[in-house]
C-alpha positions in Angstrom: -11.5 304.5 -240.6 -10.0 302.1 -238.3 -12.8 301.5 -236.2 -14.8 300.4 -239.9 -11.7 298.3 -240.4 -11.0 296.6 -237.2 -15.3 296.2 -236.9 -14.7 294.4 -240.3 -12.0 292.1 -239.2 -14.0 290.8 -236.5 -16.6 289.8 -238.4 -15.0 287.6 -240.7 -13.0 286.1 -238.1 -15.6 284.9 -235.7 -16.9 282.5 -239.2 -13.7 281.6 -240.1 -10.9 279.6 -238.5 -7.6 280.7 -236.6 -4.9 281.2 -239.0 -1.5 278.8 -239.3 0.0 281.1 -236.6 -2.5 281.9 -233.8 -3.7 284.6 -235.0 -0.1 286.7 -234.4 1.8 288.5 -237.6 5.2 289.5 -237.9 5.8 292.9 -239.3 9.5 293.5 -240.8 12.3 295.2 -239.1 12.4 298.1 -241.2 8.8 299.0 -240.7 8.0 301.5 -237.9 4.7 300.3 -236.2 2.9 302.3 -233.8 -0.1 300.8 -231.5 -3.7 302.9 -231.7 -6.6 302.3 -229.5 -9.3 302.0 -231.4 -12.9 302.8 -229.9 -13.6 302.0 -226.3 -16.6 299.7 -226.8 -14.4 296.9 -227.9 -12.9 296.8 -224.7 -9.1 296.8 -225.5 -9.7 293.2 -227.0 -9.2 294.7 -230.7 -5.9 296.4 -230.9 -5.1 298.4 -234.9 -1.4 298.1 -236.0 -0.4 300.7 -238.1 2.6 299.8 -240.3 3.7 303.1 -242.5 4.7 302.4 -246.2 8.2 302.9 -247.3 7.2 303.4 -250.5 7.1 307.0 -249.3 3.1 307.9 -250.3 2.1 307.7 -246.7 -0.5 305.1 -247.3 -1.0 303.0 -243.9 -2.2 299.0 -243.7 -4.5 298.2 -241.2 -4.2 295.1 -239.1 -6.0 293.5 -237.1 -4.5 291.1 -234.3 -6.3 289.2 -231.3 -4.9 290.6 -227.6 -6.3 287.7 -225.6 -5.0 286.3 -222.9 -5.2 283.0 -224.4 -4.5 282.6 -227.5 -5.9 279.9 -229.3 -3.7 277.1 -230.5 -5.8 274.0 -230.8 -9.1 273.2 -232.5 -11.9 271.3 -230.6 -10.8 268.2 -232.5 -7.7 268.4 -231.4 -5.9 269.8 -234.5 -2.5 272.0 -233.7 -3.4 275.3 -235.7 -0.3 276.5 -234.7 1.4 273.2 -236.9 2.8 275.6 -240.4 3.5 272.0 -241.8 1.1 269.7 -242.4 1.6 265.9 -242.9 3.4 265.0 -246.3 3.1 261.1 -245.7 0.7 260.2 -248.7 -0.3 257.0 -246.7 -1.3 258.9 -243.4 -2.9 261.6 -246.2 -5.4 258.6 -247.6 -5.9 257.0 -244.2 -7.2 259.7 -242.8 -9.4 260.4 -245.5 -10.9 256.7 -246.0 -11.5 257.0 -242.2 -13.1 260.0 -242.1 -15.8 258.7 -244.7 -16.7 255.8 -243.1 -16.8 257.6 -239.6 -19.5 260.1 -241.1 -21.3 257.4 -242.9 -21.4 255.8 -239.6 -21.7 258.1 -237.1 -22.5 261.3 -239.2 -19.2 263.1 -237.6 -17.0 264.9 -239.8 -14.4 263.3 -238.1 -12.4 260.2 -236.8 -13.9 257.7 -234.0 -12.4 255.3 -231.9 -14.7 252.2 -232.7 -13.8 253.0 -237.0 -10.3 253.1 -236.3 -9.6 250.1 -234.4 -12.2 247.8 -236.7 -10.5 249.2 -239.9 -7.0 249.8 -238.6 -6.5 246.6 -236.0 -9.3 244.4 -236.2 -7.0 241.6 -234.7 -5.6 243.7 -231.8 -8.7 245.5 -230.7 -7.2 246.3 -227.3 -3.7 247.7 -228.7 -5.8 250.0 -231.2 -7.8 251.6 -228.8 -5.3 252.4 -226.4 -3.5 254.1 -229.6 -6.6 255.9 -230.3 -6.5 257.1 -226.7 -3.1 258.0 -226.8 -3.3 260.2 -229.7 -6.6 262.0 -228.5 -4.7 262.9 -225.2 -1.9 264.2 -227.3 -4.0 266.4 -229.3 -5.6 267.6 -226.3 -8.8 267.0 -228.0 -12.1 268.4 -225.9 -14.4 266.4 -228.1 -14.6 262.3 -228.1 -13.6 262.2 -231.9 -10.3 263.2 -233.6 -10.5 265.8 -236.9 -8.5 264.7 -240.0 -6.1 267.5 -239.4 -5.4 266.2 -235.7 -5.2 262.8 -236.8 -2.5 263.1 -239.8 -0.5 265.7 -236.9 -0.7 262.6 -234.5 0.1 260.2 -236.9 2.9 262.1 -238.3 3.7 262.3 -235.0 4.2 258.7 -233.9 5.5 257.5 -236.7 8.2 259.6 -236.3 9.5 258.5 -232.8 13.1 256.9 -233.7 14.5 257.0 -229.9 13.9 253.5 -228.8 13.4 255.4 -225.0 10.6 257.4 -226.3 8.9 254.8 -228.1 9.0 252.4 -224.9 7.6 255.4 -223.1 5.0 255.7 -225.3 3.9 251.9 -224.8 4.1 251.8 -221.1 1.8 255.6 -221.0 -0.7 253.2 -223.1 -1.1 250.8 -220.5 -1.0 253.2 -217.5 -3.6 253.5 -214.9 -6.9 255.1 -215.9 -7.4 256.9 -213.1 -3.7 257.8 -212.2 -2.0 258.1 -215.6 1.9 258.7 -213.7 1.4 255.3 -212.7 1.0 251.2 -213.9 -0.1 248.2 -212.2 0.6 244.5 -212.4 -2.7 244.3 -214.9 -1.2 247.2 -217.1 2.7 245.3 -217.5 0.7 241.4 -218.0 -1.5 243.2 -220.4 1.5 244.7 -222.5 3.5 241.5 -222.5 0.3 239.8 -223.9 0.3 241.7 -226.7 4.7 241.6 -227.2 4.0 237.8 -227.3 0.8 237.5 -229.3 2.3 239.8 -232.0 5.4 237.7 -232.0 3.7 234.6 -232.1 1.3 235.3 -234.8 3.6 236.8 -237.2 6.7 233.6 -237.1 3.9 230.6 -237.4 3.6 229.7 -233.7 0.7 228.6 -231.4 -0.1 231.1 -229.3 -1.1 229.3 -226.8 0.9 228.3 -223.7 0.1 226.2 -220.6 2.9 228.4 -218.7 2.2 231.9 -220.2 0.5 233.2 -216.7 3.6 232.1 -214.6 6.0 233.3 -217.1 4.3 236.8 -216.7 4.4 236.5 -213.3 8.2 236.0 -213.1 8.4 239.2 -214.8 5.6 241.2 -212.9 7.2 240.0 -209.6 10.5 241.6 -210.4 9.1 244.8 -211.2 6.6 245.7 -208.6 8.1 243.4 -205.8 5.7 244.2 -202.8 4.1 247.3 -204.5 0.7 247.5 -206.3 1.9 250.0 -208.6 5.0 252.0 -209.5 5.8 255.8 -211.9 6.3 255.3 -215.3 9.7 256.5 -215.4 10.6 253.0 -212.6 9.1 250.8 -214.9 10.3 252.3 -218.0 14.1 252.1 -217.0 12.9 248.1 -216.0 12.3 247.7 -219.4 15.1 249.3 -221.0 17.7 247.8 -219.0 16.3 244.3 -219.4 13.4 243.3 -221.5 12.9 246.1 -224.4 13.0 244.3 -227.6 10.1 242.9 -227.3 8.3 245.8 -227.3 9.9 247.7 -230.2 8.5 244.6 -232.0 5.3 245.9 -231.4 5.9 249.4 -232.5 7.5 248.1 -235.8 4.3 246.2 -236.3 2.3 249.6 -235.5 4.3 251.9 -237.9 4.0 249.2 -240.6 0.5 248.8 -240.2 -0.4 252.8 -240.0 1.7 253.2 -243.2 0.1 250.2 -245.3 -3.3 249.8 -244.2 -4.9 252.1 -246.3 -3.8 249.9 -248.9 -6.1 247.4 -248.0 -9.1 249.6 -247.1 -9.1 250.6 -250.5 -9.0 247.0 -252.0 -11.9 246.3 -249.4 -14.2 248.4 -251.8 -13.6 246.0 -254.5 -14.3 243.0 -252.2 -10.5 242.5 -251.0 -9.7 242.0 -247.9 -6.8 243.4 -245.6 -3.5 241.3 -246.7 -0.1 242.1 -245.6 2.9 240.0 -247.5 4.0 238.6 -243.5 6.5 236.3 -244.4 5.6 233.1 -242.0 8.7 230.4 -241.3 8.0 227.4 -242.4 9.1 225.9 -239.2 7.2 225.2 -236.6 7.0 225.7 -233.2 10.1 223.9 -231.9 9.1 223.3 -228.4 6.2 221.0 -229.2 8.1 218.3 -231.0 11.1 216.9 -231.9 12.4 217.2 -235.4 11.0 214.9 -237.7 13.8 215.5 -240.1 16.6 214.7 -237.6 16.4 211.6 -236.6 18.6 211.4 -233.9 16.6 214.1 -231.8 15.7 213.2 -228.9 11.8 213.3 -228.0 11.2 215.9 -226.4 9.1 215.8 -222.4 6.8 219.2 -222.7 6.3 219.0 -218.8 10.1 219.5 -218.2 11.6 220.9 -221.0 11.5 225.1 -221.7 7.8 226.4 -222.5 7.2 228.6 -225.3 6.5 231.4 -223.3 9.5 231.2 -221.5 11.6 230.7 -225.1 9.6 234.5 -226.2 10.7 236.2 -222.8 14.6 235.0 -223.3 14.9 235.9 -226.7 13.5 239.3 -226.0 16.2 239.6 -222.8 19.2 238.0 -224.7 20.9 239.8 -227.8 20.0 239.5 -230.8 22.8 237.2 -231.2 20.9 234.2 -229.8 17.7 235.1 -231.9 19.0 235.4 -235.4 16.6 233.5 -238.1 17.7 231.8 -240.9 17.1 232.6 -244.1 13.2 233.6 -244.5 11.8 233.4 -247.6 7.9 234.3 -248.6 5.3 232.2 -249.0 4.8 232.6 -252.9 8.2 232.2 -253.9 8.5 234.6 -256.9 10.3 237.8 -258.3 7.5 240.3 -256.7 8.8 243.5 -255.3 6.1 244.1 -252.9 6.8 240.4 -251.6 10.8 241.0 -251.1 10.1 244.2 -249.5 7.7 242.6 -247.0 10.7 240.4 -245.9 13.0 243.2 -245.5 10.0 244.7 -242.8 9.8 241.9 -241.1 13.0 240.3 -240.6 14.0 242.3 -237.8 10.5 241.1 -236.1 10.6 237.9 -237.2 13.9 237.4 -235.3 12.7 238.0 -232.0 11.2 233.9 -232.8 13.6 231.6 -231.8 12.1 228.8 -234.3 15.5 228.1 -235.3 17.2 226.7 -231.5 17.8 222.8 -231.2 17.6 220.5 -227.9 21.2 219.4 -227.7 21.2 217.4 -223.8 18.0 216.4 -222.0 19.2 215.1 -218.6 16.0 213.3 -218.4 16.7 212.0 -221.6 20.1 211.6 -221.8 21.1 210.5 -218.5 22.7 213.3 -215.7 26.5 213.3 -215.2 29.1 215.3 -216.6 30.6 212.9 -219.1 26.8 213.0 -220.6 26.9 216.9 -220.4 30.3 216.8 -222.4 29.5 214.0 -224.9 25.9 216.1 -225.6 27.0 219.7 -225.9 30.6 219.7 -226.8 31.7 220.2 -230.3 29.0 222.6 -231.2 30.8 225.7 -232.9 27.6 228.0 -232.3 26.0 230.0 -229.1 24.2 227.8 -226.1 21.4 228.2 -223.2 22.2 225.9 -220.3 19.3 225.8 -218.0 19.2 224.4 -214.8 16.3 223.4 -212.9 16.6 223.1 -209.0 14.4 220.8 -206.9 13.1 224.4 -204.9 11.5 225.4 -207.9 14.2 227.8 -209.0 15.5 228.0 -212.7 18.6 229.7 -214.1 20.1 230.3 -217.5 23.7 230.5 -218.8 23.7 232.1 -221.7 27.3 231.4 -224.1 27.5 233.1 -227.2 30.0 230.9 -228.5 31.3 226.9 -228.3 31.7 225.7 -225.1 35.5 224.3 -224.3 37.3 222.6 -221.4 39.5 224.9 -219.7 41.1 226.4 -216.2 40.2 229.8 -217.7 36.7 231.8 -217.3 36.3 232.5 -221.0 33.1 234.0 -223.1 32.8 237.1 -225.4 29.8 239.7 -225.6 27.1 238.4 -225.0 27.8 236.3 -222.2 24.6 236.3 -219.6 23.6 234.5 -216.3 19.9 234.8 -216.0 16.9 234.0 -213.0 13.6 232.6 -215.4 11.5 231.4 -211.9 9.9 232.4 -209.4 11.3 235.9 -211.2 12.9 237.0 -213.9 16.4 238.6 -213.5 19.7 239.7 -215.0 22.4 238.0 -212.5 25.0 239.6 -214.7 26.0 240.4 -218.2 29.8 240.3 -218.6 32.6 238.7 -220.8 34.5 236.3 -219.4 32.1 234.9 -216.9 31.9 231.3 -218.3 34.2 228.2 -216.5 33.8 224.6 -217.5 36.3 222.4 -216.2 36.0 218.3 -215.6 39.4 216.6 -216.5 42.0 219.1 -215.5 43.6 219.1 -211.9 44.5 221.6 -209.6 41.8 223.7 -210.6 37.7 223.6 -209.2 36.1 221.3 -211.7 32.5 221.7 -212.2 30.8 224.2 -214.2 30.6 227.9 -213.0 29.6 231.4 -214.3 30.5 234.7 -212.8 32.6 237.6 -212.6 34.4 236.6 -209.6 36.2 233.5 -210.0 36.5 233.2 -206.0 32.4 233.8 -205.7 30.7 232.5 -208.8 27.2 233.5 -208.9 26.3 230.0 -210.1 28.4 227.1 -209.8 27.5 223.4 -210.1 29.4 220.5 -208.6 31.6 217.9 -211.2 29.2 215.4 -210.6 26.4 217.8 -212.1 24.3 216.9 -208.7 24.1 220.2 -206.9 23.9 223.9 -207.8 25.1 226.6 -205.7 23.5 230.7 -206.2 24.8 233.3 -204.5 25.8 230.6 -201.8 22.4 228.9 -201.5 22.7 225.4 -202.1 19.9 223.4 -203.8 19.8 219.9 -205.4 20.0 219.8 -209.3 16.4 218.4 -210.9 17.3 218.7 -214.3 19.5 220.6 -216.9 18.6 221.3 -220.0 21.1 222.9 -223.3 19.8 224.7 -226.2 21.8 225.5 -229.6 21.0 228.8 -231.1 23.2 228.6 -233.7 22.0 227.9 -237.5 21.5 224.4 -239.1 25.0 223.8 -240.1 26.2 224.5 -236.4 24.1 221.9 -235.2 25.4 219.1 -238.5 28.7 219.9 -237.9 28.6 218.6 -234.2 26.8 215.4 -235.7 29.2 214.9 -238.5 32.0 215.2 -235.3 30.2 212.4 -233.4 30.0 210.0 -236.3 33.6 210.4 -236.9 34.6 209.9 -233.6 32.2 206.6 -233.0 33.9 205.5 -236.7 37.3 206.5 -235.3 36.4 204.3 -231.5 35.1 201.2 -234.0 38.2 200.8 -236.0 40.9 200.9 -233.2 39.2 198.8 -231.1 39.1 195.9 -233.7 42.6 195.1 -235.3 43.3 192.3 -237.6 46.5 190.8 -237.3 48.1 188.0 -239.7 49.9 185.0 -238.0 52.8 186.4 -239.3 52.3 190.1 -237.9 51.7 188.5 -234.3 55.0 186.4 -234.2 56.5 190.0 -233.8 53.8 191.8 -232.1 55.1 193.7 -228.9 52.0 192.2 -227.1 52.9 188.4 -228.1 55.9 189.1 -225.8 54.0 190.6 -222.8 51.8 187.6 -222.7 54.8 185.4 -222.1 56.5 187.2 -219.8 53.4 187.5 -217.7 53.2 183.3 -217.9 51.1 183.2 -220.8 51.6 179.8 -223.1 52.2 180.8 -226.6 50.3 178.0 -228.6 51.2 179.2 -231.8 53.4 176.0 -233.3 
């Protein structure tokens, strides 16, 4: 009897597949089991449970379970047969399904490919869709070059539902690791995932892509990684990122979860001759860094050779809170009452902030003249947060970040937020502290000049009161140029103007008095004229 049972197990499980749980089955607690051999041509690799009944009519069930060594977990395609729960995201559901037809119309695979996945999924990123593809198919463990449906939604299901901003950065920098030595990523691997944090940013505010200094502002940022090295561990450049340029990258995994979770959307309008649209809201600004404003017309035009690229604008809004990045008010492009539009913008304002289109050129020293007074007249008065960037004549620049309005004072002042940074020839957090900001050009007894640091006695940066030299960690260098940023909104930037056209109003009307003939008879002034020898001709 158990030998015809156990024989009869075997056969239907070699054309069937593993169940949910491997193949293993619990029996209750208040069951007795006892373990019989069964026949000794099966080689101990059938083993009959016996369970007895407590019903109490001494009937016995027959099971059959696998003894191996081994047991099997995982499907050929990758799929976890050992997962009780399958996916429940609809979107993921019909993804998978749309893919899987047009991979076995293609390809004649009952399955998912690479090449279908990244031409229906990211046709605009090919590079970032394959490495996704690959990232998955090592997850699943996968022995064959495609991905099953099951394996797919699992993986899916999977990444999509990484919340831990650590392990979705570790994620991204696995993507880009070595091919050969997957612990490890090179200089090619880092360049290659800030190319696609920038292109992603850029495309979705309505900026140019392109950048004459894009290679060297990569560069700043490879060289403070790797230093000397060729390549470093994962978990090195990992904690890089997270302790100084992460944002930019959970851009790019907001842009992957929304496009996994909406694409199938446009797949299935591409049967009916529609094509892939996602509601990106675009700001209707342009790039700021290419021209001046036309609407303001006291803007200053703008010199591209010496003035902040857009490159290097990306990489400090990534480093800086989002403090200095926040948008203004984004609206879509079809401005009406749809649902689908509104909730578009709610996706992508988080995103969309990482784009500083919103920061105004308040001093250009090759514009405005260099000197202190020209620094004071330029940036005080503006009630929102600032970048002061200095450019050295050794090819060095630096960045003082203030989060709020800059003042005169004997005091180091500055709330969270507050940030000395190295942009060239590598990029570097100096220090991120409150209280590290000193401005100080009228009030004696104290340094005057303009400083940042936590140590009042050793600033890390500190530049003379004639704004001619900088000092850094006590290397002295002649000061090229300086350049200030506003980052607050638009009505930071007209209250400051509305200040400087009362003051000039203010300067105009005491400087020209009228006086009567009979207000000047008793005029104090009339008085010091004669007593300094003065002839009063007034008859």
């Amino acid at each position: 009897m158990g030998n015809n049972v156990s024989a009869k197990a075997m056969s239907d499980g070699e054309g069937s597949e593993p169940p949910l749980d491997g193949g293993k089955h619990k029996s209750h607690q208040h069951h007795k089991s006892s373990i019989q051999s069964s026949n000794a041509n099966n080689n101990a690799s059938d083993i009959v449970v016996s369970n007895s009944n407590s019903n109490g009519n001494g009937s016995n069930n027959s099971l059959k379970v696998q003894s191996q060594t081994q047991t099997m977990t995982r499907s050929a395609s990758g799929a976890d047969v050992t997962e009780k729960h399958l996916t429940q995201l609809v979107p993921v559901e019909r993804l998978a399904d749309i893919l899987k037809e047009q991979t076995s119309a293609k390809y004649g695979i009952n399955g998912i490919v690479s090449d279908v996945f990244v031409t229906q999924v990211f046709p605009g990123y090919t590079d970032l869709g394959h490495r996704l593809f690959q990232l998955m198919h090592v997850s699943s463990k996968a022995t064959t070059k495609h991905l099953g449906v099951v394996a797919f939604r699992q993986q899916c299901e999977r990444f999509l539902g990484i919340m831990d901003d650590t392990k979705v950065l570790e994620s991204y920098i696995k993507m880009y690791a070595q091919v050969d030595n997957p612990d490890f990523i090179d200089k090619v691997g880092v360049t290659r995932l800030l190319h696609i944090c920038y292109t992603i940013a850029m495309q979705h505010s309505g900026n140019a892509v392109l950048c004459p200094a894009i290679n060297r502002t990569f560069e700043s940022v490879t060289k403070s990684i790797f230093f000397s090295h060729d390549s470093l561990s994962l978990g090195f450049v990992c904690r890089w990122f997270e302790q100084n340029l992460i944002r930019p990258v959970l851009l790019v995994h907001k842009y992957c979860v929304h496009t996994l979770s909406t694409a199938y959307r446009g797949l299935e309008q591409q049967t009916q001759s529609c094509g892939l649209e996602l509601q990106t809201p675009v700001i209707e600004q342009r790039n700021p860094f290419a021209s001046a404003d036309a609407t303001d017309h006291n803007a200053p035009s703008m010199h591209m050779e010496s003035l902040m690229p857009l490159s290097q604008a990306w990489l400090l809004a990534g480093a800086l809170p989002p403090l200095y990045s926040k948008p203004r008010t984004i609206t879509p492009p079809n401005s009406s009452n749809n649902s689908s539009a509104q909730s578009a913008v709610q996706i992508f304002k988080d995103k969309l902030s990482m784009m500083p289109s919103h920061w105004t050129l308040l001093y250009d020293s090759n514009e405005h003249g260099v000197g202190a007074n020209r620094f004071l007249h330029h940036v005080l008065g503006y009630r929102g947060p600032t970048l002061v960037l200095l450019h050295t004549n050794d090819k060095q620049t630096y960045c003082i970040a203030a989060p709020s309005e800059w003042k005169e004072t004997h005091l180091f002042v500055g709330s969270e937020g507050s940030c000395v940074i190295q942009l060239l020839p590598k990029f570097v957090i100096l220090e991120k502290k409150p209280n590290i900001l000193y401005l100080n050009t009228s009030i004696r007894g104290y340094p005057k000049g303009l400083r940042a640091g936590a140590d009042p006695r050793k600033p890390i940066i500190a530049v003379d009161e004639h704004f001619e030299n900088v000092d850094c960690k006590g290397i002295a260098a002649g000061l090229r140029s300086i350049e200030v940023w506003g980052c607050g909104d638009k009505s930071s930037r007209d209250v400051q103007l509305d200040i400087k056209k009362w003051q000039i109003k203010e300067a105009e009307r005491q400087r020209t008095v009228k006086l009567t003939a009979a207000d000047w008879m008793d005029h104090p002034d009339r008085y010091l004229l004669e007593l300094g020898g003065r002839q009063n001709y007034n008859n």
